[in-house]
C-alpha positions as CSV (number, residue, x, y, z in Angstrom):
1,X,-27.9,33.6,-4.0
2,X,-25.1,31.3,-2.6
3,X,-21.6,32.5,-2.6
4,X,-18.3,31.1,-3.3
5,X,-17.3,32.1,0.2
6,X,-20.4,30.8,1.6
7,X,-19.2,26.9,0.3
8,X,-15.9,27.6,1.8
9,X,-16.8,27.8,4.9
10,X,-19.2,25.7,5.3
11,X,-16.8,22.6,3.6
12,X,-14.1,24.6,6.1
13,X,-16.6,22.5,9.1
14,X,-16.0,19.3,7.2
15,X,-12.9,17.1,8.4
16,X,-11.3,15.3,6.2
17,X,-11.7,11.9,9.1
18,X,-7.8,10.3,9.1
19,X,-6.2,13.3,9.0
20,X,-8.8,15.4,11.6
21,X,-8.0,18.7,9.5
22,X,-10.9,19.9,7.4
23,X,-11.2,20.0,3.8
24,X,-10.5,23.8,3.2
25,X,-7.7,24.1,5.3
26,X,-5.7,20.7,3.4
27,X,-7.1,22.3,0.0
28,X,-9.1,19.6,-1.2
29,X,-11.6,22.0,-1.9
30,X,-11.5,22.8,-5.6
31,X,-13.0,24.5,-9.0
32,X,-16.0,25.6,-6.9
33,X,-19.3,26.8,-9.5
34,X,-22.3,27.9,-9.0
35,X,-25.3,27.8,-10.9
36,X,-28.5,29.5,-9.5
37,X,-29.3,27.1,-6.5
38,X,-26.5,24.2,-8.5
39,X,-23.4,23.6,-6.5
40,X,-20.6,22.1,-8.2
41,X,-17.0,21.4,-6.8
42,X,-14.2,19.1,-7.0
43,X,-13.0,17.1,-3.8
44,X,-9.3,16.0,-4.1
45,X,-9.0,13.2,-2.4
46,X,-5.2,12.3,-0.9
47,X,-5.3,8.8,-2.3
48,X,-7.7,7.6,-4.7
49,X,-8.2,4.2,-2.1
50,X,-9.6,6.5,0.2
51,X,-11.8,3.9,2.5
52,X,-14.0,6.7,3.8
53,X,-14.7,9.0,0.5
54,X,-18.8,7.6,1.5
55,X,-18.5,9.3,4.9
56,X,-16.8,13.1,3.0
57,X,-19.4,13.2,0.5
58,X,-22.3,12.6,2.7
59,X,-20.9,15.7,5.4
60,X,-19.9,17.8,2.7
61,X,-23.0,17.3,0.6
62,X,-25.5,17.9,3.9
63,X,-23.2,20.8,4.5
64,X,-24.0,22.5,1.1
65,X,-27.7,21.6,0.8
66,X,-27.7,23.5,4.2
67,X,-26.7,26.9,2.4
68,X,-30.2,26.4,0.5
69,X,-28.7,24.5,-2.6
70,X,-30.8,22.1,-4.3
71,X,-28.7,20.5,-6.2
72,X,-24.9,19.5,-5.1
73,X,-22.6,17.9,-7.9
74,X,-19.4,16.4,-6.4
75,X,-16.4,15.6,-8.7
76,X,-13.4,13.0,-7.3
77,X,-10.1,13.7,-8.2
78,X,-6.8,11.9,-6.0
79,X,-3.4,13.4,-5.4
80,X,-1.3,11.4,-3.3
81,X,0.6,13.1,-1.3
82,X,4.6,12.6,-1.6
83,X,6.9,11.7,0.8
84,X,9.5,14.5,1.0
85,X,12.9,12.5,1.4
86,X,12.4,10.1,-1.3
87,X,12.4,13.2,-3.8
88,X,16.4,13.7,-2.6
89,X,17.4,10.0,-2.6
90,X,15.9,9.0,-6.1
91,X,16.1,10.2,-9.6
92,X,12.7,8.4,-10.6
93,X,9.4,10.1,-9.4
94,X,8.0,8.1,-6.6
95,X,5.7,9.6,-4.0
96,X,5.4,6.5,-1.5
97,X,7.3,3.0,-1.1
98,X,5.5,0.3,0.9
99,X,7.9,-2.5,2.3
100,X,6.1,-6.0,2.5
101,X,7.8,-7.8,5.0
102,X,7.7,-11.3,6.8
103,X,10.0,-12.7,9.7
104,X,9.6,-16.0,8.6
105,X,8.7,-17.4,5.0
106,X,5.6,-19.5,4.2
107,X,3.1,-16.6,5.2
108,X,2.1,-15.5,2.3
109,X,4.0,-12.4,1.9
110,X,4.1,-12.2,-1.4
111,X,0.6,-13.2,-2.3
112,X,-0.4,-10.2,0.0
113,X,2.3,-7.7,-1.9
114,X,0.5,-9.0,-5.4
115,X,-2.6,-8.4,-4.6
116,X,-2.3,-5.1,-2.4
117,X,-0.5,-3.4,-5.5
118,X,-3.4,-5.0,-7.9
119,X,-5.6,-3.3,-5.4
120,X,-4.0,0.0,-5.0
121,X,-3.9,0.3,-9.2
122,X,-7.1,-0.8,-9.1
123,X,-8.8,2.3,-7.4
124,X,-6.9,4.4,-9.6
125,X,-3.6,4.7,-8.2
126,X,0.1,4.2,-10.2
127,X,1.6,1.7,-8.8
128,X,5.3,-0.3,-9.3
129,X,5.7,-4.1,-7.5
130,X,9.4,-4.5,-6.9
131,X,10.8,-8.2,-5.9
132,X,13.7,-7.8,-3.6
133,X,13.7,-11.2,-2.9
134,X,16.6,-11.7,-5.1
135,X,17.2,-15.3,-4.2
136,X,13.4,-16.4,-4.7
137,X,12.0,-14.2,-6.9
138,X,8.2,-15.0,-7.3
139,X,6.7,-12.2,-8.9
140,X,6.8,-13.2,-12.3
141,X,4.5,-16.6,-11.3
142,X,2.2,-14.6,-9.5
143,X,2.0,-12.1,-12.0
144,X,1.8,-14.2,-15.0
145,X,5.0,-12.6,-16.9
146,X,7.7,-14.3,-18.1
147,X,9.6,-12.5,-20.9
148,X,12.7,-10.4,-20.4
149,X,12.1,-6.9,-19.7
150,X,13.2,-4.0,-23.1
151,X,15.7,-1.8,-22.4
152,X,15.3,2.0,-22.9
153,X,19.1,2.7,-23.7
154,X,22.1,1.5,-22.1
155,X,21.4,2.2,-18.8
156,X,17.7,2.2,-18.3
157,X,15.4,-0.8,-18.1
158,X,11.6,-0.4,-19.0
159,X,10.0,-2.5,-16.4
160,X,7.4,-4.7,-17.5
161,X,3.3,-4.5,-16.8
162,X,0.4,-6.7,-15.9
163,X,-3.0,-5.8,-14.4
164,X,-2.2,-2.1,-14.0
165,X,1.0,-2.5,-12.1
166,X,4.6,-2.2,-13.7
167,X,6.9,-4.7,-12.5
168,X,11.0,-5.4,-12.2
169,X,11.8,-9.0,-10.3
170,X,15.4,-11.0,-10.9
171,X,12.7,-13.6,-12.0
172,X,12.9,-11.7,-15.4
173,X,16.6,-11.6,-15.9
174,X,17.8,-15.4,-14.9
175,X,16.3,-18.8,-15.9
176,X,13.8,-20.4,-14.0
177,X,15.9,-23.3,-13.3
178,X,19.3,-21.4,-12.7
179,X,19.7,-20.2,-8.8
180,X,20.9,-17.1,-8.0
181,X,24.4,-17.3,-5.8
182,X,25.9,-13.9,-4.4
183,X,27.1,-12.6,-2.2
184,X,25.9,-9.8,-0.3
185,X,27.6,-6.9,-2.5
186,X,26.5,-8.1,-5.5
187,X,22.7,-8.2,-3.7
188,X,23.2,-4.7,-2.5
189,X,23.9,-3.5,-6.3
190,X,21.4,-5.9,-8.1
191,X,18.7,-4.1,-5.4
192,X,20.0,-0.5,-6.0
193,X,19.7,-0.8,-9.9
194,X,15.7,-1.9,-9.8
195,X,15.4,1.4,-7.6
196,X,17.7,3.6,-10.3
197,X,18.1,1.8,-13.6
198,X,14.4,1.2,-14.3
199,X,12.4,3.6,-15.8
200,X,9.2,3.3,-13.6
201,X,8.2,6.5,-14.6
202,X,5.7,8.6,-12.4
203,X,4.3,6.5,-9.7
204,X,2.3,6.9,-6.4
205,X,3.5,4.0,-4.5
206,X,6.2,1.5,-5.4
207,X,5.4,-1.8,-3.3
208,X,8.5,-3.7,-2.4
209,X,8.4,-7.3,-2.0
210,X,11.1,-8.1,0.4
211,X,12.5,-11.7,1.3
212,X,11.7,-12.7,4.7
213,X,13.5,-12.8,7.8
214,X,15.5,-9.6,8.3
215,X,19.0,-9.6,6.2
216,X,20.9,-8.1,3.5
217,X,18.5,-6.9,1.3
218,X,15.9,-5.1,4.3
219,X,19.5,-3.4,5.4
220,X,20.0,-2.1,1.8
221,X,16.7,-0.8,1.4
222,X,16.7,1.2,3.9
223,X,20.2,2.7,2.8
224,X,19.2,3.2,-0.2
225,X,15.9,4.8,-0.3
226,X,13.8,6.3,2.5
227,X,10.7,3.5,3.1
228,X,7.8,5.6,3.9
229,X,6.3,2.5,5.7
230,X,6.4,-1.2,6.1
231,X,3.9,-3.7,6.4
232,X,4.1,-7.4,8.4
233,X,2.7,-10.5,7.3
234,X,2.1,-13.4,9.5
235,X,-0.3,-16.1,10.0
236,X,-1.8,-17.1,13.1
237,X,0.2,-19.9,15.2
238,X,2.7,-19.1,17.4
239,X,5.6,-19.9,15.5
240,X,4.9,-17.3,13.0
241,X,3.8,-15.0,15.4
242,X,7.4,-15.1,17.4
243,X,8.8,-13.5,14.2
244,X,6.4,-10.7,13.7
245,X,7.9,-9.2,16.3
246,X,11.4,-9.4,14.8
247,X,9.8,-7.8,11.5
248,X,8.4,-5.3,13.3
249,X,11.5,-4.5,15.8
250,X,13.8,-4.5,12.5
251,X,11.7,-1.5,10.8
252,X,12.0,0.4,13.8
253,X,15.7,-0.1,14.0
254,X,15.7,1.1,10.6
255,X,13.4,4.1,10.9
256,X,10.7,3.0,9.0
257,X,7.2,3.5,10.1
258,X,5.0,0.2,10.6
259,X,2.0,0.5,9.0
260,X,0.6,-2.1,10.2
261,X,-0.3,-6.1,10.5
262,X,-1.8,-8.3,8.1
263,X,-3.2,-11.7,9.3
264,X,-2.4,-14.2,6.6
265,X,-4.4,-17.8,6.1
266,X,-6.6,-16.2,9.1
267,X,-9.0,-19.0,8.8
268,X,-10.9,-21.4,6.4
269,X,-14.9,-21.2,5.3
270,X,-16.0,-25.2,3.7
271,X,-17.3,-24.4,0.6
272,X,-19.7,-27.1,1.0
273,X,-21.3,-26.9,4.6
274,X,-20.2,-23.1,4.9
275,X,-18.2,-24.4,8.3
276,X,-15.4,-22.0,9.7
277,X,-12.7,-23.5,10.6
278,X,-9.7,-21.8,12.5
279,X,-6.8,-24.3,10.5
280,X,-3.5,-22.4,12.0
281,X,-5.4,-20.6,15.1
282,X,-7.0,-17.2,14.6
283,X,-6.9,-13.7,15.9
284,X,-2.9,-13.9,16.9
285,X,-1.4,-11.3,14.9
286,X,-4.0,-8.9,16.1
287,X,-3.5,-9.6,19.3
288,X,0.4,-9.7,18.7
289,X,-0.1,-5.9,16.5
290,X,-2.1,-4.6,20.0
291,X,0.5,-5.6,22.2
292,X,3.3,-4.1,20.1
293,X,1.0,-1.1,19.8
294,X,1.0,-1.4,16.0
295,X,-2.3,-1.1,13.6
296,X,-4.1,-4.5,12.4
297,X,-4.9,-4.2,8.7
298,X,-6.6,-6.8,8.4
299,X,-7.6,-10.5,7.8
300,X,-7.0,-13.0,4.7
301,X,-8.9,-16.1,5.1
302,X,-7.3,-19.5,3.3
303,X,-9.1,-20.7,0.1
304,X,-7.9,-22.3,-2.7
305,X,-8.8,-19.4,-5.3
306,X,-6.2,-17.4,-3.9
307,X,-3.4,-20.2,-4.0
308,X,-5.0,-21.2,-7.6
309,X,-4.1,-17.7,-8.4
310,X,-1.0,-17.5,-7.6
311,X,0.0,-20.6,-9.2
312,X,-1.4,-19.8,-12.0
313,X,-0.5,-16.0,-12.6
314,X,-4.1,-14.8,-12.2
315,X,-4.5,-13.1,-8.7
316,X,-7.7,-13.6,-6.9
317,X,-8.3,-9.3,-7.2
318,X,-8.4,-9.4,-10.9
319,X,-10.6,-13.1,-11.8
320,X,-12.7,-13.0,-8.6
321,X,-12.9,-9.1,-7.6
322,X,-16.2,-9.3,-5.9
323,X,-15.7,-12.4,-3.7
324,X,-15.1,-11.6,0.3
325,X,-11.1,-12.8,-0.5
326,X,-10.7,-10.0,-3.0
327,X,-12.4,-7.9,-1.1
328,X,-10.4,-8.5,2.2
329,X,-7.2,-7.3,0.4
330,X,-9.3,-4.4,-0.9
331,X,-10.2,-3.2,2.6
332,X,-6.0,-3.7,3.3
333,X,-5.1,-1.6,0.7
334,X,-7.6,1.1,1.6
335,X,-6.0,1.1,4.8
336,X,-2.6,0.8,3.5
337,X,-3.0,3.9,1.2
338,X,-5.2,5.9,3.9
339,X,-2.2,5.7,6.9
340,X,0.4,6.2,4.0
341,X,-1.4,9.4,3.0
342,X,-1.5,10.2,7.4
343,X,2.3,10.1,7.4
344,X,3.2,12.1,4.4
345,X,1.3,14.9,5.4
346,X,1.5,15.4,8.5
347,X,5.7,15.1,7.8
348,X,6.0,17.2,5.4
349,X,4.0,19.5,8.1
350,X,6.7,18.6,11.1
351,X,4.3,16.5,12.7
352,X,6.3,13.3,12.0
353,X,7.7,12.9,15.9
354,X,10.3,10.5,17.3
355,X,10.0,8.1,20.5
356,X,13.1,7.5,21.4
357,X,14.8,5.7,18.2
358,X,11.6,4.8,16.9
359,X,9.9,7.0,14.3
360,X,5.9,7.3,14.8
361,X,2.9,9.5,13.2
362,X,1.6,11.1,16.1
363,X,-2.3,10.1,16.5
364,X,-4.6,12.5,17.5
């Protein structure tokens, strides 16, 4: 007869494989039953994006089978873990934000921020898209909304939804056609009520859309609420690639940790003849991400389904999810969610170090 103590310790062999700690010891193990030689038990996964749930189930599963079971019944469940100092900074319940950033604008930075959220809250996750970019909000296009947001009473706003992701942009609040002209104080409070006044209720990651270059409102972030990570887009010529490294360079003068790269317009396929072609270069930023010992997340080629969906308020993840476009910002979010999941654990174990002034998750 297996025991309960028997599928602890085998599962106690298995590592969970980005964090190197086993599943026992992080207590992912859960609601273990057993039913003559019928093993049933929960695996709580630390983000429901995990990218390599295949490669758990098939060790934990061989583990088990091992103990003389003949049957072995695996449930999912997800709990993202939350980072610790965003718990004393803000009132609403957010375990993780993700800063999209760009040293230069034209990249794509926003069509990346769309669709990484879309992919996030597509594997399950709660998720929040926040435009920062005050001056040019263009998360209402991409999105498809264009009504005014409700408010809850006088001081709270309910933010509005699309696709599984609750959204707050200045896009909603001002006329297409009227521009937005402040100053920087009246930035700095416009940014701190989207993080206070709106009711974005529980979520695991709020993605923040910032405006590129490295100003007012990336200074105001990071005073307002910690950032548990930032990502940089770029595409591939040179020109763009000179600013990654001022994107990158301004996180880690604010303390945040880089998450990683993303490679933008990486390249082009002919939808006739199939032909690659490299339009703006290729393999820059990921040669730009080793350098500045920073992780590459990934490639997103250029095709006109992704522009037509961003014009058009239908994002390539949502009309084409099976395509190798939606699926390149699928395999980015994965990432995205897997190293997010990395740094608030092993912080809220003390195993977040510092280099110098610059904040990294030590890699084992």
């Amino acid at each position: 007869m297996i025991t309960e103590q028997q599928v602890l310790s085998v599962l106690g062999k298995v590592n969970e494989p980005e964090l190197h700690r086993d599943l026992v010891s992080l207590r992912m193990v859960r609601d273990i039953k057993i039913q003559n030689d019928a093993v049933n038990f929960t695996i709580v996964l630390t983000t429901p994006a995990c990218p390599l749930r295949n490669q758990i189930e098939s060790e934990a599963r061989t583990a088990v089978m091992a103990l003389g079971a003949k049957q072995v019944n695996i449930k999912w469940d997800a709990n993202v873990p939350t980072d610790k100092r965003i718990s004393g900074r803000l009132s609403i319940p957010v375990k993780s934000t993700i800063a999209v950033a760009s040293g230069k604008g034209g990249v794509g930075k926003t069509t990346v921020s769309v669709n990484l959220a879309i992919a996030l809250a597509q594997s399950g996750a709660k998720v929040g898209l926040m435009d920062a970019d005050i001056y040019g909000p263009n998360i209402p296009i991409m999105m498809g909304v264009n009504e005014p947001p409700r408010a809850r009473d006088e001081q709270h706003i309910i933010p509005l939804e699309a696709y599984g992701v609750k959204l707050m942009s200045m896009g909603f609040l001002v006329p297409p056609d009227q521009a937005v002209i402040w100053r920087g104080p009246m930035l700095h409070s416009a940014i701190r009520q989207f993080l206070t006044d709106v009711d974005w209720g529980e979520l695991d990651y709020l993605v923040i859309d910032l405006p590129p270059g490295t100003g007012d409102a990336q200074l105001t972030l990071a005073q307002s609420v910690p950032l548990t990570g930032g990502v940089v887009v770029a595409t591939p010529q040179d020109v763009a690639l000179a600013d990654v490294i001022k994107g990158i360079t301004m996180f880690r003068k604010l303390e945040v940790p880089v998450i990683g790269v993303v490679e933008n317009m990486s390249y082009f396929i002919c939808p006739h003849c199939n032909e690659r072609t490299d339009i703006f270069a290729h393999g820059g930023a990921r040669q730009m991400a080793e350098r500045l010992d920073v992780p590459f997340l990934g490639e997103i080629p250029l095709d006109v389904a992704i522009r037509v969906g961003g014009d058009t308020g239908k994002p390539i993840t949502v009309t084409h999810p099976d395509t190798p476009y939606a699926l390149a910002f699928h395999k980015i979010a994965q990432a995205v969610a897997a190293a997010v999941s990395v740094m608030n654990v092993q912080a809220a174990e003390g195993e977040l170090i510092s280099a110098g002034s610059i904040p990294v998750v030590r890699r084992k």
